[in-house]
N, C-alpha and C positions, 0 to 999 in steps of 0.2 A: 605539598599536594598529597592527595589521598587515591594510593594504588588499589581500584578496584578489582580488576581483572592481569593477571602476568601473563604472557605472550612471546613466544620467539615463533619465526616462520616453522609451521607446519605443525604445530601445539600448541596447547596451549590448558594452563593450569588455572581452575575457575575454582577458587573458593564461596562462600557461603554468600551469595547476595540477596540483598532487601529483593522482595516482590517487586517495587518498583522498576528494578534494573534487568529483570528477567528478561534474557530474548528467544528464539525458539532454538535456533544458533548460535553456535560463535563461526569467527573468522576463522578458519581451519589452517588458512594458505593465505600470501595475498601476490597474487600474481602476476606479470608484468603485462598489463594493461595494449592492447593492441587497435590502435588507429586503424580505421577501415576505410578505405576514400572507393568511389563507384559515381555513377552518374544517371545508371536507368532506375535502380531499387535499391533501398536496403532493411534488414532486417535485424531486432536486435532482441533478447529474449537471453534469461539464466540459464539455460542449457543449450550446449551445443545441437545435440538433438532437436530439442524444440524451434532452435533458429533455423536450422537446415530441412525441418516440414515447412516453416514460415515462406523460406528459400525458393522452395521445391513449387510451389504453388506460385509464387511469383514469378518464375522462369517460364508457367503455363499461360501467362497470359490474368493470371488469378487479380484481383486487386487488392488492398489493406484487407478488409473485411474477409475475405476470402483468408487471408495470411494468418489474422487474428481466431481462427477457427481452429485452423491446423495447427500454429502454436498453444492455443491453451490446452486443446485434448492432450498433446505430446506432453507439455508440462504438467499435468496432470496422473498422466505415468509416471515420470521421470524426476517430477519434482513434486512429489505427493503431499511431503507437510507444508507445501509455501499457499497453493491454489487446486480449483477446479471444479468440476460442476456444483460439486457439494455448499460453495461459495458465493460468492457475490463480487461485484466488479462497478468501477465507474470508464466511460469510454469518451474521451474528447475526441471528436471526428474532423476534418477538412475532407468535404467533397468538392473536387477540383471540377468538374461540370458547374455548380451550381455557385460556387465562391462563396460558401455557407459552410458555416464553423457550426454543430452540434455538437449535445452531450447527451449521454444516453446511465438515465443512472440504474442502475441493476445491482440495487444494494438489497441484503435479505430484509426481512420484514418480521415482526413478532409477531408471535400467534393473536389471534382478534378477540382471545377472551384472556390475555395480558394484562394484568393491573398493575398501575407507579409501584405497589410490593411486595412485586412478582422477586426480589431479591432478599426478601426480608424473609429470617427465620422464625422462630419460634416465641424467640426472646425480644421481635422487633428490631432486631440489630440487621444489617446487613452480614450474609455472608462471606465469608472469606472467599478470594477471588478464584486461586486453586481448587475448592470445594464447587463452587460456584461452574467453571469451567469443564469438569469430568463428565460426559453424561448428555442425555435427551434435552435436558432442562434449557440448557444453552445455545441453542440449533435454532438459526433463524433461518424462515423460507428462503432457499435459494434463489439467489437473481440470475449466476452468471452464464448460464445457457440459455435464458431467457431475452439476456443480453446481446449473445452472439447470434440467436438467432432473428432479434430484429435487425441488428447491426446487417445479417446477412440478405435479408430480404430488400434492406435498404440499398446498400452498395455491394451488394454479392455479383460475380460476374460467371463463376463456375458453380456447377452443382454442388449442392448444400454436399451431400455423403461424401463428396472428393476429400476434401480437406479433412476427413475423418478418419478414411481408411487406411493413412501409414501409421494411425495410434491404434486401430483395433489391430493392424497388424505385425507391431510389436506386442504389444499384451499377448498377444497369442505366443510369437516364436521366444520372448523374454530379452530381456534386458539387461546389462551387468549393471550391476549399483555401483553408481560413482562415490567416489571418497567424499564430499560435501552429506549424499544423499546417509550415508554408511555410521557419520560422526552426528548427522541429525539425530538417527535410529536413538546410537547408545544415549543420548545424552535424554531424549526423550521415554528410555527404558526406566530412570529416576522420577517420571513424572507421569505415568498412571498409563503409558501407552501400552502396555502390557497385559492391562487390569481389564482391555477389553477383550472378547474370544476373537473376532472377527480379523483385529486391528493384530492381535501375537499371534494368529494364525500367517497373516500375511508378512509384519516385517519383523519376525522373529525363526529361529530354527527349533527341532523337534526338540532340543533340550532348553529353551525358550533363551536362547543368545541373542542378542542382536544379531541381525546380518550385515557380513562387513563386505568390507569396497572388492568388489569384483564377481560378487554371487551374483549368478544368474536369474533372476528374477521374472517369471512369467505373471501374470493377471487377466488369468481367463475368465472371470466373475465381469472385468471392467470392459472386455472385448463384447461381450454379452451386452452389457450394457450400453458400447456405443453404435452396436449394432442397432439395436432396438430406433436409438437416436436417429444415425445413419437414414431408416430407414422410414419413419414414421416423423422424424422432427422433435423440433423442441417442446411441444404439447406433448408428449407420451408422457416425458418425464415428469410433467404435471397432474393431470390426469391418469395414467395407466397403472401398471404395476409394480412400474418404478414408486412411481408414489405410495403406491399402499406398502410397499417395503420402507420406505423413507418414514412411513407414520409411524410404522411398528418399532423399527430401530430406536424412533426418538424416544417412542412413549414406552421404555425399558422399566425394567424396578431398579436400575441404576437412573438417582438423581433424573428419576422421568419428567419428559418434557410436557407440552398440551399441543403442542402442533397436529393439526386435524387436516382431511383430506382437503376441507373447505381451503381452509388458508395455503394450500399447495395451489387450489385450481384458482383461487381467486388474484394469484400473483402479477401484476402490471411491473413491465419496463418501463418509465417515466421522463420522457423527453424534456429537459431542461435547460432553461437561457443560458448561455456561456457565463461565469463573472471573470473578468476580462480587468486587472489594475495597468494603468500605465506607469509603463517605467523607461524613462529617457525616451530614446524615438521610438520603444516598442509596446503593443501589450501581448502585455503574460496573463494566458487565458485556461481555466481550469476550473473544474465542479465545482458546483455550489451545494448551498445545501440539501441531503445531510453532510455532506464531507463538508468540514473545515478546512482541507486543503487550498483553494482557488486564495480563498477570502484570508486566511491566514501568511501563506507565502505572500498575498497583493500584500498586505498588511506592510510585512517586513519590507520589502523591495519598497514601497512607497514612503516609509523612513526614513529608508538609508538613501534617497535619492534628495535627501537636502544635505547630504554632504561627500564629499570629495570623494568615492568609493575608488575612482579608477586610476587616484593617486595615492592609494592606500595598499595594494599589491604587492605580492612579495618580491617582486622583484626591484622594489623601490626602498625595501628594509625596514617598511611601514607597516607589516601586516598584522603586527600585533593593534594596531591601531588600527586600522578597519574592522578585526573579529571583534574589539570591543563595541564598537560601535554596532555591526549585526548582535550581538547579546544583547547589549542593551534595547534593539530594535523588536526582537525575540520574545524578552518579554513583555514586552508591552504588549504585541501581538497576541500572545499566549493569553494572556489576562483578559485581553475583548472572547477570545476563544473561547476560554468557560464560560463565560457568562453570557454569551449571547448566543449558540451558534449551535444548532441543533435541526433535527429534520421539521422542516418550512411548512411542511404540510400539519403539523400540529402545533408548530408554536411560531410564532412572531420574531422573523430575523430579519435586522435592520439591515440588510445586506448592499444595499446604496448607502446609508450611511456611513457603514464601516470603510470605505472605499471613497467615501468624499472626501476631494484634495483637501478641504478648510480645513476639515477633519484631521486628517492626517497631519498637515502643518500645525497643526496644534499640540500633537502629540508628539510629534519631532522635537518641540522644545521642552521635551521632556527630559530629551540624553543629554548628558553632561561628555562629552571628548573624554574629559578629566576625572572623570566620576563614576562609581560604580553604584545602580539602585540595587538597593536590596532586594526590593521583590514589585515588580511592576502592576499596579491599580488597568483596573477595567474603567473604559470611560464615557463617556455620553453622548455616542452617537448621532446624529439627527437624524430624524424618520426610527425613532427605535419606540417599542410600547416602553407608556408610563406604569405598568405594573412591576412590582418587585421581584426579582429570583434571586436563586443562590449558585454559584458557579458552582463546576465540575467540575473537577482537576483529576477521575481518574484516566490513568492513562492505558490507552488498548495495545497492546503486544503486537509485536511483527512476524505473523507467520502469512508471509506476502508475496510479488512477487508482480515485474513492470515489463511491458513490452511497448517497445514500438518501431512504426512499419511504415514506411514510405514506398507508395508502389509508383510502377512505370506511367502510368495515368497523372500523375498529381494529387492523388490523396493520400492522406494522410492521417496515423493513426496513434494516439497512446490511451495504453489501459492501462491502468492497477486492478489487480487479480487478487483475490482472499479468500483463506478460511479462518482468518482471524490469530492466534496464538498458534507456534509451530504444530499440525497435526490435526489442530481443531479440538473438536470435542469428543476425539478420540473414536467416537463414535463412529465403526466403518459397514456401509451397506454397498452393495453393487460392484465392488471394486473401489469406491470412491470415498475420502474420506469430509461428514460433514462437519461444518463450521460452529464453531462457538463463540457466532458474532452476537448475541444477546448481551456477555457480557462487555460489551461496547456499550451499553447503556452505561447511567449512574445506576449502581448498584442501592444509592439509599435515591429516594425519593423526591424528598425534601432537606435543608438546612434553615438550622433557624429561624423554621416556621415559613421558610418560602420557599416556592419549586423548585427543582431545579428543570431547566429546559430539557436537558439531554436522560429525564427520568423513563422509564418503562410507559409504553402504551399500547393497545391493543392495534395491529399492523401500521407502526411506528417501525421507522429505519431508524437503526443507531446512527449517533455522531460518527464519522471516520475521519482520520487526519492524511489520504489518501491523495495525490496531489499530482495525479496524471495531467500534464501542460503540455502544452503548445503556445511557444512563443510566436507573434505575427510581427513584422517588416513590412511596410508598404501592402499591406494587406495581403498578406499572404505568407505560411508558414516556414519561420525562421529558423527555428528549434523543438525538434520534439523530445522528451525529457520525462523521467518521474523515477519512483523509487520504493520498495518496502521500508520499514524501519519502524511499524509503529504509530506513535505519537511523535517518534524524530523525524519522520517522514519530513515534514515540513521544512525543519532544520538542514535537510539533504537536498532536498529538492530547492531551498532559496540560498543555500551556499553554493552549491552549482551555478547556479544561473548567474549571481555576483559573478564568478572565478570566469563563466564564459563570456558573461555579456559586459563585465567592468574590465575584467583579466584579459579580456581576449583570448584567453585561453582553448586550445581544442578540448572535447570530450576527455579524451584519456586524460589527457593531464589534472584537470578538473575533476576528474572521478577519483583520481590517484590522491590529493589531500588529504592530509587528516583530518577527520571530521571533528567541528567542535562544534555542540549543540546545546541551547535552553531551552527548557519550558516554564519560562520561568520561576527557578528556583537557582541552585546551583548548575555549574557549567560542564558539560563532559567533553574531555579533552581523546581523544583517540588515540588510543595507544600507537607508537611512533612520530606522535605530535608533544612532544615531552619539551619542547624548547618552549613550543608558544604556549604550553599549561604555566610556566615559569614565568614567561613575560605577562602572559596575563593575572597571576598569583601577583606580582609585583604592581600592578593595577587596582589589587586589589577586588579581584575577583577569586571566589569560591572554587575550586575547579577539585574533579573527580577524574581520575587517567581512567580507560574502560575498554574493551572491547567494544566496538558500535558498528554492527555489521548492518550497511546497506545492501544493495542490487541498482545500481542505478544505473538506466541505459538509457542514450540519447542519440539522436541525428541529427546534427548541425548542415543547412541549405543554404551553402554560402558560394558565393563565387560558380554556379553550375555545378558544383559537388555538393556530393551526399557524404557527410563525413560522420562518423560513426562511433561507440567505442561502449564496451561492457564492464561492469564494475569490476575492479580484480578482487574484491573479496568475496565473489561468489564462484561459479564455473560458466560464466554467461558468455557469449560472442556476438558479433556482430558480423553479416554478411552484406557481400551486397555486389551488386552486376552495371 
């Protein structure tokens, strides 16, 4: 097997890795994972801070949506290179009044005078993706306050400003920088975070250091700005001054963007049908497109349910034989992914096809138990258009970041939160830093003279592999679940849900695995999963050992408890009353 990343607890030594493998982090710590059982609320989010504003507001009477407010502002202090306004978000909702499942997509959007070679340089090639990522150029309109603030008008129960005000007032009094936030800084100091004034003004010192774990950290620039929020709403930040700052920052002489006022004020939250795959007595419901998340996780789960999953568990000495069986499920999955699966509103996604049981039982007999495919084929849908394209295989970076929130009422909430790549586009206005979700397009165009779906358009959402769920039981929410990680996202979010809903396993436990993931191509095995990179090498599968830092947090609603549990490779918790 081939050692990508070395690793002991609380270090970790990172030689030279492919672009492809890049994350915004590594795993600093991984730490022992804590079970949370409660019955009225609970709350689960990467930073303590941020779970305890979520907390705070739930103990007021607040509901999800209310919780979801006051967590991302906090995380947005606190956890600056994962999310926050500067971003884009997708939100699977359960309102328990009306026994209706929503999704609220609040992904950014490209500028409207965007052409498919908006990534092409000079020479007609595609830029390089670090080139590509530094700068204005990359900064798509923000959704995710846009998001919060329908999400709040919907199911908001307390005043909009409430949930705002423990975040402007921290910014004001400061913050210590936690050791996750401190190892982000340095590591991002090698990657251009520096390069901007704004960005080494804020997470740098006067001799331009990183700042490390315990400096006091104020962000009176970001108090300023959630004030304005606070007080005026989520329109200012479209419309007002916010915005004409957000225009000027993008359109720099560093790698300048085209983002115009218009495409700020013209920005829509987009309410969309759940895509919902059954799996055993449950479905597992989650965004559609543009996130490949819902359709890609249903993908996988709907393979692996023509074979023995829940007698494949490690605790049966089988589990090398089940993860083969998710790889092989993985790719297949992966391979409809490119080629089909892109934002809906411009191109033609078979998205009932892909999820048709026929379908699926077709492609099931695709895995061999025994056998390992080298590389899994895209495949033919029904209800998919007869015109030709060419998959997309690049993959988007995880600088991300999941919450979700069960309140005293019965609603229920998960979001995935982003600025795309650790940090973003380095690009910092207001206190906030924006996104460089553009490069979640394809960066080329076309292949072999045919589109590709997931190419550049003018106010076109990038593809995400973002996979905010909500499992249902007898109609009504059984698990809530998701994760950062990228284009692993997927891989995180459907090895979960196996480990819970085949495993029986609680949260922690389940979070606590070693993650082994495909896109496919070759298999990454998680460092401290060194046994089963061996059994599966002896399978005959390709495997890479690596560093693979999630965030996954979930609520399990079983039995009258609310059970709970935060990834231990981030600094996340879980609360709950």
């Amino acid at each position: 097997m081939r050692i990508s990343t070395l690793a002991v607890l609380g270090c970790l030594v990172t030689p030279a890795l492919a672009q492809e493998a890049v994350q915004p982090e590594n795993t600093f710590s991984i730490a022992k994972t804590e079970l949370v059982e409660a019955h009225d609320f609970m709350v689960a989010a990467a930073n303590p801070l941020a779970t305890q504003a979520g907390y705070d507001i739930l103990t007021k009477g607040g509901t999800a949506a209310d919780a979801l407010v006051a967590v991302q502002m906090m995380l947005n202090l606190v956890e600056p290179q994962s999310s926050g306004i500067g971003g884009g978000a997708f939100l699977v909702y359960w309102d328990a009044k009306t026994k209706k499942l929503t999704t609220l997509d609040g992904r950014e959007t490209a500028p409207l005078s965007a052409t498919p070679d908006y990534w092409l340089g000079t020479d007609g090639k595609p830029i390089g993706w670090w080139d590509a990522v530094k700068g204005g150029r990359s900064v798509g309109v923000p959704g995710t306050l846009a998001l919060l603030g329908e999400a709040h008008q919907r199911w908001g129960k307390r005043q909009w400003a409430e949930p705002i005000q423990p975040t402007i007032k921290l910014a004001q009094q400061g913050f210590k920088v936690s050791p996750r936030l401190a190892a982000s800084i340095a590591g991002a100091s090698e990657r251009g975070l520096a390069d901007f004034p704004a960005a080494r003004d804020y997470f740098f010192d006067e001799n331009r250091a990183p700042l490390t774990e315990g400096t006091l950290l104020r962000n009176p620039a970001f108090a300023d700005t959630l004030d304005k929020i606070a007080q005026f709403g989520p329109k200012t930040f479209y419309t007002g001054a916010i915005a004409a700052d957000i225009v000027a920052a993008v359109r720099t002489k560093t790698n300048a963007g085209e983002l115009t006022l218009n495409d700020l004020a013209s920005y829509k939250v987009i309410e969309r049908a759940p895509v919902c795959a059954p799996y055993r007595e449950y479905d597992v419901c989650g965004m559609g497109p543009p996130s490949s998340g819902a359709l890609t996780v249903g993908q996988i789960l709907m393979l692996l349910e023509h074979f023995n999953m829940p007698g494949l568990s490690p605790s049966t000495g089988r589990e090398a034989e089940g993860r083969h069986l998710f790889i092989e499920a993985a790719k297949l999955a992966y391979a409809d992914r490119a080629l089909y699966m892109a934002d809906s509103d411009f191109v033609s996604v078979p998205t009932r096809g892909l999820l048709d049981p026929a379908y699926m039982t077709a492609r099931a007999q695709g895995i061999n138990p025994l056998a390992v495919m080298e590389k899994g084929m895209s495949g033919n849908p029904p209800w998919r258009e007869t015109s030709l394209r060419a998959p997309d295989t690049d993959p988007e970076r995880p600088g991300t970041s999941h919450i979700v929130v069960r309140d005293s009422y019965g609603n229920a909430a998960s979001m995935t939160t982003t600025i795309e790549t650790g940090f973003g586009s380095r690009v910092m206005v207001g206190g906030f830093l924006l996104n460089n979700e553009l490069t979640d397009f394809s960066r080329a165009p076309s292949a072999n003279g045919r589109p590709i779906a997931n190419r550049v358009e003018g106010g076109k959402r990038p593809r995400s592999s973002m996979a905010p769920t909500i499992v249902m039981k007898d109609n009504a929410p059984y698990l809530l679940i998701g994760s950062p990680g990228g284009s692993r996202i997927i891989n995180y979010v459907a090895e979960s849900l196996v480990a819970i809903l085949d495993w029986e396993m609680d949260p922690a436990t389940a979070f606590s695995l070693p993650h082994i993931a495909n896109r496919n191509g070759p298999t990454d095995v998680e460092i401290g999963g060194e046994n089963q990179a061996s059994a599966l090498e002896a399978l005959g599968h390709e495997v890479n050992v690596r560093d693979l830092n999630s965030g996954l947090h979930g609520i399990l609603i079983k039995n009258g408890k609310l059970i709970g549990a935060a990834d231990p490779r981030r600094e996340g918790k879980a609360m709950g009353r």
